[in-house]
N, C-alpha and C positions, 0 to 999 in steps of 0.2 A: 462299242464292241469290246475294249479292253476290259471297260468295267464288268461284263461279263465272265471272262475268261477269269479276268481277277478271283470272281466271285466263287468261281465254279473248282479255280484250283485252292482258294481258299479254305474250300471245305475237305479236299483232300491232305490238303495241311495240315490242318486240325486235326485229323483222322491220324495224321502222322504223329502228330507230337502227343496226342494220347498215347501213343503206343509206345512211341520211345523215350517220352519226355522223362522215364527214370531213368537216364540213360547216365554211369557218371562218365564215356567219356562223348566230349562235346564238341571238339573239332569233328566228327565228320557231319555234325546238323549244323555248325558256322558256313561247312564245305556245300551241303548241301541249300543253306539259305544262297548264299552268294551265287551258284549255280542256277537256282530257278529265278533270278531276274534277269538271265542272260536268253531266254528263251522269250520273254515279254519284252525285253528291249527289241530282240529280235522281231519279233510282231509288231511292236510299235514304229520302229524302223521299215518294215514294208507297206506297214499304210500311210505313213508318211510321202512315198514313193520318190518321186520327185523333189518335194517340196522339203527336205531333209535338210537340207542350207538352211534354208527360213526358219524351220523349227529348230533347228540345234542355236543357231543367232538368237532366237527367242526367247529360248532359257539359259541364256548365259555363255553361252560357248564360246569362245575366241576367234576370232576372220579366220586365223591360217589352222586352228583344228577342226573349225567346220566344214572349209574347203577341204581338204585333206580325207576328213572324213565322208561328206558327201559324194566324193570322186573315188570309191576304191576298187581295185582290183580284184577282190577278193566279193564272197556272197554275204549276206546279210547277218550268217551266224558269225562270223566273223568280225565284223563292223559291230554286231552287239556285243565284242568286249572290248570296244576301245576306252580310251579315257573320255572321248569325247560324248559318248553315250550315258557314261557314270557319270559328269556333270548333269549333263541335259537332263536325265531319268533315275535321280540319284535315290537311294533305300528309301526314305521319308517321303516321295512321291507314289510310293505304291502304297507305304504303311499305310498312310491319307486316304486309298481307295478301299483297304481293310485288308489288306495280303499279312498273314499271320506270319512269323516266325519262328523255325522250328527249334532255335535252340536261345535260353533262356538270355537276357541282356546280363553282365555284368559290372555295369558303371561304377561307384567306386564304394564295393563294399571291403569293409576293413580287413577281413581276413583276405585280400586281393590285394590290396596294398603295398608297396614296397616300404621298407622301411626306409624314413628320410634322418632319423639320429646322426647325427656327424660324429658321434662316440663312436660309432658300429666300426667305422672303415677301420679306424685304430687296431683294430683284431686281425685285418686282411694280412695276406702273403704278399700283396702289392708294395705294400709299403715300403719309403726307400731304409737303407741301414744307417742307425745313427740319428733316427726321429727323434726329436725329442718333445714334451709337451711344453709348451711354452709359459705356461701360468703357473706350472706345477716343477718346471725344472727336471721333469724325471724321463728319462726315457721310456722308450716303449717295455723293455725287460723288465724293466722292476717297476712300472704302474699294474701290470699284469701278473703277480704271483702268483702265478699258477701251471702249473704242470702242463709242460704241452707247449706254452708261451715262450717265444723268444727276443 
């Protein structure tokens, strides 16, 4: 039954991300991925019914957040955002069935990058007064002649 729905919203994803995928800004299709797996956890949470202990135990989940989560107070939309559901039902389990992504991955492309140079910080405001470089004997003032630099 899931692999269906999957199937069925998959194509309206798609429909999505042609439409928006020039989109340059990208938080609100990260907003909107992370949102549409709270509605199939949700689904997958009520067919579960009962049996919500065992499946969450099943894949991974810990005794006191199974319990916790199998017992709650609240309705089923609810329970599909706990942590215990992210374990159990995490992104990689729906990619697997074909649930597209509407906003593009960015793992570690270079212009994303932070720079890790240990020269850089040397330029900060952070830095305390009276640094001095150690191999070079100079302080921060006069390694940096430059206008602006103190």
């Amino acid at each position: 039954m899931i692999g269906y729905v999957v199937a069925e919203l998959g194509q309206t994803l798609l429909g999505w991300k042609a439409y928006f995928g020039g989109a340059e800004v990208l938080s609100p299709l990260r907003d909107l991925d992370k949102w549409v797996l709270c509605p199939l956890r949700c689904h997958l949470w009520k067919q579960w019914g009962r049996a919500g202990y065992r499946e969450l135990r099943k894949r991974g989940v810990s005794v006191r957040a199974a319990w916790h989560t199998s017992k709650p107070a609240h309705g089923p939309w609810r329970v599909s955002q706990t942590p215990a559901l992210s374990i159990a039902l995490p992104l990689r389990f729906f990619e697997q069935m074909g649930l597209p992504s509407l906003a593009p991955r960015q793992e570690f492309a270079s212009s994303n990058r932070r720079i890790r140079d240990p020269f850089v910080r040397w330029c900060g405001r952070w830095r305390p007064r009276g640094f001095t470089l150690s191999r070079l004997g100079l302080s921060c003032r006069w390694a940096f002649p430059v206008a602006g630099f103190r």
